[in-house]
N, C-alpha and C positions, 0 to 999 in steps of 0.2 A: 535705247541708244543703238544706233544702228540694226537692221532686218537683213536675214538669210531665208532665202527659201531657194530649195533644190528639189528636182521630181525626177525619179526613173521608174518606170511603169508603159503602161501601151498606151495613152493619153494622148493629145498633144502636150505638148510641156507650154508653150509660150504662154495661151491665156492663163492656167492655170497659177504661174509663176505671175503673171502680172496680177491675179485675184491675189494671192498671198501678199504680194507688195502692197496691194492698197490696206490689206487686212496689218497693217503693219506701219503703216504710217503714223501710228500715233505714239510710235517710241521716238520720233524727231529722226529728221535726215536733210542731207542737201542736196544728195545727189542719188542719184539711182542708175541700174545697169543692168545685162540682162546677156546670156550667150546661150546658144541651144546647138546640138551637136548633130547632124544629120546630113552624115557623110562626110563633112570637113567643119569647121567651129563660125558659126555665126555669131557675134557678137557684137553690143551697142551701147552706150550709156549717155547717158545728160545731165546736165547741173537743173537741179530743179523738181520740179513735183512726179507723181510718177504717170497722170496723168497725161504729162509731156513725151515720156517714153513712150506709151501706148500710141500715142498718134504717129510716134516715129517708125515702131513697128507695122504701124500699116501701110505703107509704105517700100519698106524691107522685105525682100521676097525671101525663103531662104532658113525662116525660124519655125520649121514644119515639123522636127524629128520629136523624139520623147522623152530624150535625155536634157538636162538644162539646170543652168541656176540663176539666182538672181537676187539683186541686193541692192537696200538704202543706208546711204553713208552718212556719218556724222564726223565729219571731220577731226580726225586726232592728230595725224602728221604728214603736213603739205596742204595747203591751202585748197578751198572748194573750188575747183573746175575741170573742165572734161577727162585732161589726164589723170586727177588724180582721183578721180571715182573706179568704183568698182565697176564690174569684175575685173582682174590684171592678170596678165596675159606673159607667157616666155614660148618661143619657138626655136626649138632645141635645130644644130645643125645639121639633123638627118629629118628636119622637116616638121617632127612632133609636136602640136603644140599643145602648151596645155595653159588652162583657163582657172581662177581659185576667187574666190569673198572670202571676206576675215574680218569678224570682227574680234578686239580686244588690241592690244600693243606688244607689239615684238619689241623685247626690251633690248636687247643685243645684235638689231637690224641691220646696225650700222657699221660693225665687224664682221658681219654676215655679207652685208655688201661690198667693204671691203673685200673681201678673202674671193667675190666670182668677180669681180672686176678685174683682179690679179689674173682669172684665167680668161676672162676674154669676154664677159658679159657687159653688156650697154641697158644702162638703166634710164626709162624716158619718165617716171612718176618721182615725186617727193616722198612715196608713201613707203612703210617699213612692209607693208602687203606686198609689194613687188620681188621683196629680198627672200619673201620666204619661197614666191611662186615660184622665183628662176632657182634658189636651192632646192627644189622637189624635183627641177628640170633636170639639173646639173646629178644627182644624184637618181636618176632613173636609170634602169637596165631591165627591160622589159615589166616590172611592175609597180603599177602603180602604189597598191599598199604600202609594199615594201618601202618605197621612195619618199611616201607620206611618214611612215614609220620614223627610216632614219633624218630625215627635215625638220623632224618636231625634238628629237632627241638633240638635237644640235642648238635649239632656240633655247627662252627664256621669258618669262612672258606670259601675258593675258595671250588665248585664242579661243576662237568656233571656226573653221574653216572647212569650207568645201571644194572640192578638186574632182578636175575632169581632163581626159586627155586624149585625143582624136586615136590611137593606136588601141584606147579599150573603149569604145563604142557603147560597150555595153554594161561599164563598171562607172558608180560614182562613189569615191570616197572621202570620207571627214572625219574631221578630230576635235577633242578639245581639251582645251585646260583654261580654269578660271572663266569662263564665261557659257553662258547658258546655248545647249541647242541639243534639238528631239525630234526622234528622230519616229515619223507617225508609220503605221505598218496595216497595210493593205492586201487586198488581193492583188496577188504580184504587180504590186508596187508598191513605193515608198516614195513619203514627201518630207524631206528635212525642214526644219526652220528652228528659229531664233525664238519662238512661242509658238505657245500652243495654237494660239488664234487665227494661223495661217495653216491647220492643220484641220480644226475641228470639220469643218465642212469635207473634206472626205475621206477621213478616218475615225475612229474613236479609240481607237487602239495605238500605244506609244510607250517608248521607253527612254530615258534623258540619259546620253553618256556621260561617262564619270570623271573626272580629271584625268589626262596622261591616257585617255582613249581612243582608237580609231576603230572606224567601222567599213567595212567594207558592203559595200550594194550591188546586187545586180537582179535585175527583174524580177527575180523567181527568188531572192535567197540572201542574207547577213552575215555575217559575221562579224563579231567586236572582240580585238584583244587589246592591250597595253601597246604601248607606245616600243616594247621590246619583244612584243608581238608574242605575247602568254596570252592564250582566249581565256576569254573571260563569257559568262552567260548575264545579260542585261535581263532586269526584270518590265516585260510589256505589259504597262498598266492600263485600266481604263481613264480615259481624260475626264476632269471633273466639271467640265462642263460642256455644254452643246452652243451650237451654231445661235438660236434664239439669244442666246445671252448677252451676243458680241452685235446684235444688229439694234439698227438706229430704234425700230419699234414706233415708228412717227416722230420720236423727238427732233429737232433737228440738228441740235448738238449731243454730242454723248454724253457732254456733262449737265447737261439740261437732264439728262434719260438716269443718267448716275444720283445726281443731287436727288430726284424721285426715286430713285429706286433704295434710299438707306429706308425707310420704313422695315422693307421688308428681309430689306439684308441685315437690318440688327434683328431681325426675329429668326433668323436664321441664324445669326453667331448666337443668339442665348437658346437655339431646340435644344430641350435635350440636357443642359449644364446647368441650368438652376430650379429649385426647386423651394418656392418660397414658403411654404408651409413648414417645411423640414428646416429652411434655415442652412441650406442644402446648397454645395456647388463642388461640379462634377467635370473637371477638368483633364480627361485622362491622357493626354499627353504629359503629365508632370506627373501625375498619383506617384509613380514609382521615386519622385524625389520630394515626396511631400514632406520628410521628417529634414532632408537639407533646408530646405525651404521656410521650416520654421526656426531652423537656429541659426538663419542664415546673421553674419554680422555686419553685412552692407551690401547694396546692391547696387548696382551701374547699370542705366538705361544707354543704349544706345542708338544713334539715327542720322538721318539726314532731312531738311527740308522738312514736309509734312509732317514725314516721321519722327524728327525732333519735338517737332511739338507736340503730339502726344505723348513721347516720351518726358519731356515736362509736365504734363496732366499726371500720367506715372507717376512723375516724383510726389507729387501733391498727396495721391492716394496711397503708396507706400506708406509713407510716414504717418499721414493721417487713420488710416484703416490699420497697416500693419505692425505698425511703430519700430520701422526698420529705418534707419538711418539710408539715405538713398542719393544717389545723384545723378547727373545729367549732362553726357559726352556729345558733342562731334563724331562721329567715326571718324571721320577722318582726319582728327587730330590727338585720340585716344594712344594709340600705337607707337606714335609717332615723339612722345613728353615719357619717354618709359616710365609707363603707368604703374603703379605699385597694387597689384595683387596678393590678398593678405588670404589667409584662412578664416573659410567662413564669405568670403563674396562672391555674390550672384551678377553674371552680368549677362543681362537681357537685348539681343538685336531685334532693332523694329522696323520692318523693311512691306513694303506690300510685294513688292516681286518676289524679294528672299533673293536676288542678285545684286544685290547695291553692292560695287567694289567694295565700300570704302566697310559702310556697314562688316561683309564675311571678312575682312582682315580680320578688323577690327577683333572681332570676335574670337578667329582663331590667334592671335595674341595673346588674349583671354584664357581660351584653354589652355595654350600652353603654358602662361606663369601660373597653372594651377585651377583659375576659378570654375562654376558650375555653369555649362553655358547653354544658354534658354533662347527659345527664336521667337517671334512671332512676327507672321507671316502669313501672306494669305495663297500665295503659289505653293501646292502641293508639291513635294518632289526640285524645288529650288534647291539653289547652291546653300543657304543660308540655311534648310530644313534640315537638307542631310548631315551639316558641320555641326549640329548642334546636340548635347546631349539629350533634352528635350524642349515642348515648347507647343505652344499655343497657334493652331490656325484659326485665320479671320472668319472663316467662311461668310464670306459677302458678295460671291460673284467675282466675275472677271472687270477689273478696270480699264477703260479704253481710255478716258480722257486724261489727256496729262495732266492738267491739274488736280489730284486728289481728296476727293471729297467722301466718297461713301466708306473708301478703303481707311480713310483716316478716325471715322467714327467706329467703323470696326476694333480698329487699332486702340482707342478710349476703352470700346468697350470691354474689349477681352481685359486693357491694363485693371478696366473696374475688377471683373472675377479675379483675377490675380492676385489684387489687394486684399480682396476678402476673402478670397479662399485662404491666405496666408493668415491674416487678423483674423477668422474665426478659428486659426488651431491656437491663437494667443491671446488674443486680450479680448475680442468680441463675443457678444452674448446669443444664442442664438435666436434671441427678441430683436433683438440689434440686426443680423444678418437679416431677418424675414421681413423685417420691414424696410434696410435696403433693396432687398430681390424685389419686394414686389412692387417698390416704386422703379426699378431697373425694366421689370415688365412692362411697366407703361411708358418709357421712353420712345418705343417705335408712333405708340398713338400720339405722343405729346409731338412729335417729328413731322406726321400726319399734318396736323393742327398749324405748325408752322408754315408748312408748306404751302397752305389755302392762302397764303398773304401775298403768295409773290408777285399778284401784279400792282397791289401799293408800293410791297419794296422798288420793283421797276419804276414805278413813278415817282417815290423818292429820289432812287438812284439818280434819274435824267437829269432835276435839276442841277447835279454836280457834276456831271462829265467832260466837262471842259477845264475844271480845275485840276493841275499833274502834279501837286502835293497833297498829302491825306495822311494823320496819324489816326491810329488803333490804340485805344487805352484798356485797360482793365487790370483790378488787382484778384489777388488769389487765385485760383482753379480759372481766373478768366483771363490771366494775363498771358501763357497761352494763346487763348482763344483769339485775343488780339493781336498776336505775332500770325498767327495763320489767316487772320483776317485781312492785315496787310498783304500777306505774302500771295494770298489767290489773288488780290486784286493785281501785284505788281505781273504775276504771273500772265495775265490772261488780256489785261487792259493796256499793263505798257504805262499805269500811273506810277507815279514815285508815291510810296506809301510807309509807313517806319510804324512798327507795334513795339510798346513799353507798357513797363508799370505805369499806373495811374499819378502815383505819387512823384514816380522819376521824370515827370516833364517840367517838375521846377526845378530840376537841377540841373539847367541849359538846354532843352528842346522846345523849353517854351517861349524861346526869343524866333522860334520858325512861324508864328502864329499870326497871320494877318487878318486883316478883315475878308470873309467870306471864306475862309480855308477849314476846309469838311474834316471836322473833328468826330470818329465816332468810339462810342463808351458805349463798354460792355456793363450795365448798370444794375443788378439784376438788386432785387431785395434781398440782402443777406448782412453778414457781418460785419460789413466793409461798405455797406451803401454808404450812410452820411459823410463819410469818408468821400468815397469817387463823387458828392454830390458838390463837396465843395472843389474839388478838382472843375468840375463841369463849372462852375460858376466861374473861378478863373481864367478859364478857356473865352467864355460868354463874355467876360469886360474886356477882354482884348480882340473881339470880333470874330471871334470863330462860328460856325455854324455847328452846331451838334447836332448828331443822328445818334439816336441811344438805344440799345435793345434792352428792352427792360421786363422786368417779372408783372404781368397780367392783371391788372386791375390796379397799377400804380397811374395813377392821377397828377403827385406832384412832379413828376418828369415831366410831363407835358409843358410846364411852365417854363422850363430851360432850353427843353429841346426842339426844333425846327421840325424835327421827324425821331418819330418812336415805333420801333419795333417788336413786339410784344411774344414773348413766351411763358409757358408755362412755368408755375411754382415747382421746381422740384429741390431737391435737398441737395447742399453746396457741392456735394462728390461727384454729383451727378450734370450740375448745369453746362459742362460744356457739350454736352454732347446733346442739346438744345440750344445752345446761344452761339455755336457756330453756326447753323443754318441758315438765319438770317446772313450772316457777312458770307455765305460763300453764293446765293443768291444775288444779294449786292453785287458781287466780284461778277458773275456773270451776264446781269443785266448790261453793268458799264460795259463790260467786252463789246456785248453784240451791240448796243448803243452808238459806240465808238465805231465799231463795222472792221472791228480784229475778228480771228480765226481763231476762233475758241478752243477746238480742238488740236492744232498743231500752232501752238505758240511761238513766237519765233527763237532759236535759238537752245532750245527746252526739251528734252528727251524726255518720256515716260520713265524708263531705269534705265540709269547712269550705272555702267557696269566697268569701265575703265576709272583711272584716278586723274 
């Protein structure tokens, strides 16, 4: 949700800034903008792609210097157009002006705007970014730190902000609280941004500020202290990824490149943590709370979106593996119903960026009435990583595409280790653990195996892409599956699509069911087949069309079903993390079929970091 990127260094700034913007565009934006400082502040923005900027800039004589920033908006307060995108701009009465992006919500804007309109400031945006730029304005006496300093002490609020001002030329500085930005460190230079991925190509080196911090820049030299201006020493880490990881690679969508790339990304989340002959898993971001862990008395998953539903597969495998009584939150409505926090619960945030607003509240609520609070997360160094006492990273690579696909089987997988790292200190045998690991092993190959089908799935797909209702059935460990089934295709296609239990569609969904309307079931053979088979029959006398993903060598689905999608047998803990591939495949063909924008959906941010 919205991008920052800022450069001071001996570079030109402009392309640079506008390479960062497009490396950035797939957290979702409406507008874009862009000012560079050389000699006096040039600056420009548009409602629209950033591509659009870029041709505006050539055009524009004037964005030559090496100082600059630049940003994609996602609209929080004031409506999408020219004025109220970024970057926003105050020009003080001795001529000064100064230029800022911001992403997160100034929660107290609106008393802040009040209080400079009383002394004589004219506000031309809707946006709460304005109030904070002419307070940095109004509050300046030759420095800018300092001005940044006391501006932020006065807010309230989600921020990342960066600031620049025609009278220091040669300084740019940022702050933040609640919302992610990193700040990357080069040979005299620095490039700030909003992610890593607007950084990696020309540095490797980086350090993320901390709540309530500002950092001061200038060519040659840092410094970060507190917002009351105690220095503080930032730890510069290496980035955990490189430039290859974030490029298209021939695919032509990144979730095309994504979807192929979990094979290898779940053999990356299990190096190293399982060891199936031993009966063995080796999680060491928790070892140190392993003995909470086993007497834990209830646990709470929490998430949003994708990450809910894995956090539902969660719940499946706690109880089933751990024999811990478990549930399954909203973030963002956990906090919100004062949740009762008891001794003895664990509560777990499932996040891929590890800055989901709603998600790090949540959490810290959590710790504070007491409980043990666990991340899991696949951005090193996130808001969510640092808040947490300990906790699981995905390691599956960097996600570009918004709709999450490889990041959400990471997300399965690690909840798998979790379950059973916890059930082998309690009720599991270590006969039992060896023989889940090493069918856990073979999931990357079984993924493999899947993925050689995609151009039948495509040809299934087609024939439904004109129909804009579609229900997702499945029960158990698949029901789940089916909510996320829906949710890529609503995501990416723009179909209206509804995932339920199998069972729950005769209890009023099943009067939405017409002739020819694409019903699909998650059908696998396990304990619950005969069950969803009479489901599928129901569906079939009232004219539905069935698409069923079903378990490998089953013959009598073919009977019911229009189109069958076929994975391998694995054991019930394990099948979502094969019987989603198929549906997020599906989700994707309709996209491009349809001739939607796979990777920037409309309306749809990668991480939603405001509430």
């Amino acid at each position: 949700m919205c991008g920052i990127v800022a450069y001071i260094g001996h570079k030109p700034a402009k392309s640079l800034l506008i390479e960062g913007l497009k490396r950035l565009e797939y957290r979702g934006y409406d507008s874009a903008g862009i000012a560079v400082l050389n000699d006096q502040m040039h600056m420009t923005k548009t409602v629209g792609r950033v591509r659009v900027l870029e041709e505006m800039l050539d055009s524009e004589p004037g964005f030559s210097g090496t100082l600059g920033l630049a940003h994609t908006r996602w609209a929080t307060h004031g409506e999408v157009n020219h004025t109220n995108a970024h970057p926003h701009s105050y020009e003080s009465p001795d001529g000064n002006k100064f230029v800022m992006v911001h992403n997160g919500i100034i929660e107290n804007y609106a008393a802040v705007r009040t209080y400079l309109q009383e002394k004589g400031h004219t506000f031309i945006s809707d946006t709460d970014t304005e109030a904070l730029v002419h307070l940095i304005g109004e509050l300046y006496d030759g420095d800018l730190e300092t001005a940044v300093q006391a501006a932020l002490r006065e807010i309230t609020g989600a921020y990342a902000i960066v600031v620049i001002c025609e009278q220091e030329p040669d300084t740019l500085v940022v702050g933040r609280q609640g919302a992610p930005l990193i700040v990357g460190v080069g040979k005299d230079e620095y490039v700030v941004a909003s992610d890593s991925s607007a950084i990696v190509a020309h540095t490797t080196q980086a350090f993320t500020l901390d709540d309530y911090t500002v950092a001061k820049l200038t060519r040659d030299s840092f410094r970060t202290t507190t917002i009351d201006n105690i220095p503080i020493t930032p730890q510069v880490r290496e980035l955990e990824f490189d430039l290859d990881q974030i490029e298209l690679s021939g695919y032509e969508h990144y979730m095309a490149k994504e979807i192929h790339e979990q094979p290898q990304a779940l053999r990356l989340c299990l190096k190293g943590r399982i060891d199936p002959r031993k009966g063995q898993i080796v999680l060491g971001g928790i070892a140190d709370h392993a003995r909470e862990l086993v007497k834990a008395q209830r646990i709470v998953l929490l998430g949003q979106g994708t990450a809910l539903h894995a956090a539902m597969i969660g719940e499946y495998l706690m109880e089933d593996l751990a024999k811990i009584p478990t549930e399954v939150d909203f973030a963002s409505e956990f906090r919100y119903r004062n949740p009762i926090v008891q001794d003895g619960t664990v509560v777990v945030a499932i996040s891929q960026s590890g800055e989901t607003a709603d998600s790090l509240a949540a959490l810290q609520e959590a710790k504070q009435r007491g409980a043990l609070a666990l991340g899991v997360v696949n951005v090193v160094g996130s808001s969510i990583s640092r808040e947490t006492d300990a906790g699981v990273y995905l390691r599956v690579g960097p996600e570009i595409g918004v709709a999450s696909t490889k990041a959400f089987l990471g997300q399965v997988m690690v909840c798998t280790m979790l379950a059973t790292f916890i059930g082998r200190r309690r009720f599991l045998s270590m006969d039992q653990v060896s023989t889940l690991l090493e069918e856990l092993q073979a999931i990357p190959d079984h993924i493999e195996q899947v993925l050689s089908y995609s151009e039948q799935i495509k040809d299934a797909t087609a024939k439904y892409i004109e129909r804009e209702n579609w229900l997702f059935l499945g029960r158990g460990y698949n029901y789940p599956v089916a909510l996320e089934g829906a949710l890529k295709l609503k995501e990416i296609s723009y179909i209206h699509a509804e995932g339920m239990p199998a069972a729950e569609m005769k209890h009023g969904p099943i009067a939405l069911i017409d002739d020819g309307m694409p019903v699909v079931f998650v059908a696998t053979r396990n304990s619950q087949y005969d069950k969803v088979m009479c489901n599928i029959e129901e569906v079939r006398s009232r004219g539905g069309h069935i698409i069923a993903v079903a378990t490998e060598g089953d013959e009598e689905i073919r009977r019911l079903a229009e189109d069958v999608f076929y994975v391998p047998k694995v054991p019930a803990p394990l099948e979502p993390l094969v019987t989603v591939v198929p549906l997020q495949l599906l989700a994707y063909h309709a996209a491009v079929l349809r001739g939607k924008d796979v990777d920037k959906p409309r309306n749809l941010a990668k991480s939603v970091t405001v509430e």
